[in-house]
C-alpha positions in Angstrom: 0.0 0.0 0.0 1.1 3.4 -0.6 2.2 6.0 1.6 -0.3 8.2 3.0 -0.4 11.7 1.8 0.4 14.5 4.3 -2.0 17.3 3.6 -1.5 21.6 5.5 -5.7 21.3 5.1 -7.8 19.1 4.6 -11.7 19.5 4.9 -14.2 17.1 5.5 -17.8 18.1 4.1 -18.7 20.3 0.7 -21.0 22.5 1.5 -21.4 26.3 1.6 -18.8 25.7 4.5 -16.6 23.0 3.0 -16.2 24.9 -0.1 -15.6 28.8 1.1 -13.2 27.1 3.1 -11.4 25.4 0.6 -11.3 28.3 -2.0 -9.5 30.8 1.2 -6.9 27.4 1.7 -6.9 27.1 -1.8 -6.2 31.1 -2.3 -3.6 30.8 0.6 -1.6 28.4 -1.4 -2.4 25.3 1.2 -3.1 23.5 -2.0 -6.0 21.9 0.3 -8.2 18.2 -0.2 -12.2 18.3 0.4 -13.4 15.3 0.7 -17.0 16.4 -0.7 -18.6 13.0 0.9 -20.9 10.7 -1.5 -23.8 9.4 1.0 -23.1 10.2 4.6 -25.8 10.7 6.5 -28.2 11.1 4.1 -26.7 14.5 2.2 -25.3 14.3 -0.4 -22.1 16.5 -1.8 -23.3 20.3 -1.8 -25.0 19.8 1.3 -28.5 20.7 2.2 -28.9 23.2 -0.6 -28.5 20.3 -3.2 -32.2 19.7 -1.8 -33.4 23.3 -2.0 -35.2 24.5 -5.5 -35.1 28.5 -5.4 -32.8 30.2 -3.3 -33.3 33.9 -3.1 -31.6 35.1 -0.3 -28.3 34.4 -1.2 -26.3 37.7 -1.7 -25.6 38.7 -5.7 -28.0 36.5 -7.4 -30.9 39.3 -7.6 -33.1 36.8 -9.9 -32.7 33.8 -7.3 -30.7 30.7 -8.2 -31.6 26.6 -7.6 -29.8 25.2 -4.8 -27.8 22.8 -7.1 -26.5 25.5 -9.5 -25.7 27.6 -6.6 -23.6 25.2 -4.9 -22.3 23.9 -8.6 -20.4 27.2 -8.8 -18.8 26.9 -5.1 -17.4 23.7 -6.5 -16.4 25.3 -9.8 -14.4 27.8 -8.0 -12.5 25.7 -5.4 -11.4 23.5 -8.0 -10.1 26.9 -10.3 -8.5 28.0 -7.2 -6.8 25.0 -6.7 -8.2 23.0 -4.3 -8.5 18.8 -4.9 -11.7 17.2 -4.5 -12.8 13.4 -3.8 -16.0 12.2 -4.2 -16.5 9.8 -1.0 -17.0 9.6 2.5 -14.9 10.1 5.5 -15.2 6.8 7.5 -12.9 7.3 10.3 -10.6 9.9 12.3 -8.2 9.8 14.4 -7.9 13.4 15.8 -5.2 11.6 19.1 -2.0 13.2 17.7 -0.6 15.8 14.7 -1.0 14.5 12.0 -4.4 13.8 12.3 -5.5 10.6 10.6 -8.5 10.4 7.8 -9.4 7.0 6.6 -11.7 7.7 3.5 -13.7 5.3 1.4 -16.5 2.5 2.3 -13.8 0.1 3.0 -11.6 2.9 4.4 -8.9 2.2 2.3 -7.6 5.3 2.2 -5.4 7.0 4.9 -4.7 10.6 4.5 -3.1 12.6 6.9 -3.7 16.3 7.9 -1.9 18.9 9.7 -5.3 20.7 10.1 -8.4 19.2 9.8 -11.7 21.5 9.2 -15.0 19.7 9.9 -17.7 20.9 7.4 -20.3 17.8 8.1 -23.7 19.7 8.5 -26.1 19.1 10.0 -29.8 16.9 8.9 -33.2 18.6 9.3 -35.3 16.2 11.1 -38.7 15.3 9.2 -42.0 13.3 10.4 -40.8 10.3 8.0 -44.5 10.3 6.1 -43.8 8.9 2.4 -46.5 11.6 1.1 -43.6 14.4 3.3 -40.4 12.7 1.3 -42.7 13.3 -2.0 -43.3 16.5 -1.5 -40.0 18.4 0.1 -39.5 21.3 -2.0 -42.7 21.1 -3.5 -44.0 22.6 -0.6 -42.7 20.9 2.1 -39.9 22.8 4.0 -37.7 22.4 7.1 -36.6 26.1 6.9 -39.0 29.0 6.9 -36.8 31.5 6.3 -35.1 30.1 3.2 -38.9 29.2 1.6 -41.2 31.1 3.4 -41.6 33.8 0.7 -42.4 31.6 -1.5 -45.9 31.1 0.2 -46.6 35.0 0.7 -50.3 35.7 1.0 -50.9 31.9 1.7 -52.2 29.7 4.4 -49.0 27.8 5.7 -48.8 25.2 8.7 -46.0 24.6 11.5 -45.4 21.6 12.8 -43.2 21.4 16.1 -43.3 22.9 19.7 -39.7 24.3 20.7 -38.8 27.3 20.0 -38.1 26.9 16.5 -41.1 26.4 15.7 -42.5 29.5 17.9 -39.8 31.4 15.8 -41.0 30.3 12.3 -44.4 30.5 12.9 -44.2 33.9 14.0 -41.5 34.7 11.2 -44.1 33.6 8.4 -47.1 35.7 10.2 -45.5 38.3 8.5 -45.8 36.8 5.1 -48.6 34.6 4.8 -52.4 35.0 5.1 -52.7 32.9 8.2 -50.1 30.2 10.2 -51.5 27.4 12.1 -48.8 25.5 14.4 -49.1 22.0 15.3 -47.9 20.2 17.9 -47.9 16.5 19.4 -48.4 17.3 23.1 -50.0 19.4 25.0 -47.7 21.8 26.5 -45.0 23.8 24.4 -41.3 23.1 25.3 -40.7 26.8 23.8 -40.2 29.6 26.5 -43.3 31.5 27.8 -41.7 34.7 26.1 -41.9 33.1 22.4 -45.3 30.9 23.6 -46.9 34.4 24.0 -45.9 35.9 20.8 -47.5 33.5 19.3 -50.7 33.2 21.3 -50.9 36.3 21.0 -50.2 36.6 17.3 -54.2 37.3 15.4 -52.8 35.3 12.9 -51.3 32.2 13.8 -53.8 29.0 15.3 -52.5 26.5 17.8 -53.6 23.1 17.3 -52.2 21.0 20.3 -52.0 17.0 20.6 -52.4 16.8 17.0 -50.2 15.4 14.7 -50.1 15.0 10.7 -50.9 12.0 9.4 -50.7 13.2 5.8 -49.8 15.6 3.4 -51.9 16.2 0.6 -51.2 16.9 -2.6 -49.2 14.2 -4.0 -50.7 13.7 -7.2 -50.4 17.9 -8.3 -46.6 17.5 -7.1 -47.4 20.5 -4.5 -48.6 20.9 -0.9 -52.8 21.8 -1.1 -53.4 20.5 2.5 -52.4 18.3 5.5 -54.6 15.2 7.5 -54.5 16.5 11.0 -55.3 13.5 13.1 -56.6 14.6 17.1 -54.1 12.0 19.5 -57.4 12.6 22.2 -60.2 11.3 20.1 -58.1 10.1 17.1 -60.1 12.1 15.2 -58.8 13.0 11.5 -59.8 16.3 9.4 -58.2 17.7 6.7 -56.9 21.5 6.5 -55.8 23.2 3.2 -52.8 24.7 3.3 -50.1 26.0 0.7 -47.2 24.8 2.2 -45.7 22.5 5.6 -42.6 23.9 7.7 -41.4 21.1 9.8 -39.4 22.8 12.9 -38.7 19.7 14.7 -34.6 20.0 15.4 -31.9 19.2 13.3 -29.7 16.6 13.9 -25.7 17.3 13.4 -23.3 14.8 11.7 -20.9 14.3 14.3 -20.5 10.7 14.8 -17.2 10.9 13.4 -15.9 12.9 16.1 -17.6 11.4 18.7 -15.5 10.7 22.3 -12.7 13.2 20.0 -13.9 16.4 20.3 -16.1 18.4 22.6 -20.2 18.9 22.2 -22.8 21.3 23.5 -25.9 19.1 24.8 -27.5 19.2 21.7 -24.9 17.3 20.1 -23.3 19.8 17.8 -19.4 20.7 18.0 -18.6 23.5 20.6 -16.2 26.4 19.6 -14.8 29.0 21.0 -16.9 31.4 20.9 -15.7 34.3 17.9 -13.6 31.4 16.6 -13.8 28.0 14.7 -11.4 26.3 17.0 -12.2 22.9 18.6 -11.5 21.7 21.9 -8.5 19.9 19.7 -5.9 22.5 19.0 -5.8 22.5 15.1 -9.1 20.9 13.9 -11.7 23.9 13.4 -15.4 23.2 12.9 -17.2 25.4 10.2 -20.9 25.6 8.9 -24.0 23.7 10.8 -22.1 20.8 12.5 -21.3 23.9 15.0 -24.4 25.9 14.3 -27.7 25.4 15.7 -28.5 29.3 15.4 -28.6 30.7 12.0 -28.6 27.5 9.5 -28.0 29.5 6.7 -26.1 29.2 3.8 -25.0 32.3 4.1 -23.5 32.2 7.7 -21.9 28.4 7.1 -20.0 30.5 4.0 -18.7 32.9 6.5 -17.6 30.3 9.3 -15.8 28.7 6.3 -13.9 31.6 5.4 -13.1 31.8 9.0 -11.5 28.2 9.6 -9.6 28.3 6.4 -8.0 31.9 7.9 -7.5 30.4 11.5 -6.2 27.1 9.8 -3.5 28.9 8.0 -2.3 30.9 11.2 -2.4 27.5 13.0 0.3 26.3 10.6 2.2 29.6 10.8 2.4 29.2 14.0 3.4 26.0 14.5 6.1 25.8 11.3 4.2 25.2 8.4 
């Protein structure tokens, strides 16, 4: 077997996060290898965009652009810049000792070595798991109202979830649509009082407590006309028409890689110190939503990029690069 290659920066993930980051390491000359991933975790290379249709809030693309063309020219210009890319999957670190140790492949047959490692993983919205939901994401199904809420201006929209996400994007798409109603499983909110009000408060956003969706309608016209709403008191089912379904029911970060390696908030996504990308491992910097579970957007995860591939080449300034 040949010998592993020793890489300044090497970047696990290809998303708005993975790539920024590899065009700065790129630009730095830390001629630097992204492995873009393949199947891990259920995204695919690109990230979460590659399952958005119309992004419009993406700065300098005034007539929107798809999520896949978008992240198509991130690629484009990591590789003009200089930066390698492989299409698989990270299988296994070992983040122990300098050089750190990425085994990549399904059969993790290749070793690589790194003497900085920026995570880029991501992070998984978390859906109901109806077949009728899978059918119709981006058709009108949506785990971020702030990306698609717009879309559904003047509309009747439904939330689905009871933390304060949900209390958030309900309220958020009050301000667009015709009327919101949220819908939650139990009976009590785990939300705090301050964002419960708001929305109780709100003229034009229902709650519907212990409910949950059975169904989403619409299937056969390829976009969202209603959801099933089935009572978890009476299990009583009624149909309500709707435009569109926001799911705000948590994301769930790809860490498992790191696990027992690196530091995590409760909620399972990588801590950092605060201002900074910088792990609890001296060295290996997390960008994009692997460490966020505040903003989520594209934009954001392109700035925490830039950040990581910066503090990544002062890391190996510092330490004789």
């Amino acid at each position: 077997m040949s010998e592993p290659r020793l890489h300044d920066v090497l970047i696990i993930g290809s998303g708005p996060a993975g790539l920024t980051a590899a065009i700065y390491a790129a630009r730095a000359n830390l001629s630097p290898l992204c492995v873009e991933g393949f199947n891990a975790g259920g995204l695919i290379p690109g990230g979460q965009l590659m399952f958005t249709t119309d992004v419009e809030n993406y700065p300098g693309f005034p007539e929107k652009v798809s999520g896949q063309d978008l992240m198509l020219r991130f690629r484009q210009q990591a590789e003009r810049q200089g930066a390698e890319l492989i299409t698989a999957d990270a299988q296994k670190v070992d983040l122990s000792a300098r050089p750190f140790k990425v085994w990549v492949g399904e059969d993790e047959n290749e070793l690589h070595l790194a003497k900085t490692l920026i995570i880029a993983t991501g992070a998984r919205a978390n859906y109901l798991g109806l077949e009728s939901e899978e059918r119709l994401k981006n058709r009108g199904v949506s785990a971020c109202a702030v990306c698609d809420g717009a879309l559904f201006r003047g509309q009747d929209v439904v939330v689905v979830g009871g933390g304060d996400t949900a209390m958030e994007e309900a309220s958020y798409l009050a301000g667009l649509c015709r009327h919101v109603t949220l819908i939650h499983r139990r009976d009590e909110f785990r939300a705090s009082q301050v964002m419960q009000r708001r929305v109780r408060n709100n003229p034009k956003i229902t709650v519907l407590t212990s409910h949950v969706v059975s169904e989403v309608l619409g299937v056969e016209r390829e976009e969202v006309t209603g959801v099933r709403v089935r009572d978890l008191a009476t299990g009583a089912e009624r149909d309500l028409a709707c435009s569109a379904m926001f799911v705000a029911i948590g994301h769930t970060p790809l860490t498992d890689l790191f696990k027992g390696q690196l530091d995590v908030h409760d909620n399972g996504y990588l801590r950092v110190t605060p201002g900074t990308t910088s792990t609890s491992v001296p060295g290996v910097f997390a960008a994009g939503d692997v460490a966020d579970f505040v903003y989520r957007q594209a934009v954001t995860a392109a700035g925490t990029g830039c950040m990581a591939a910066l503090e990544a080449e002062r890391f190996l300034q510092a330490h004789g690069h």
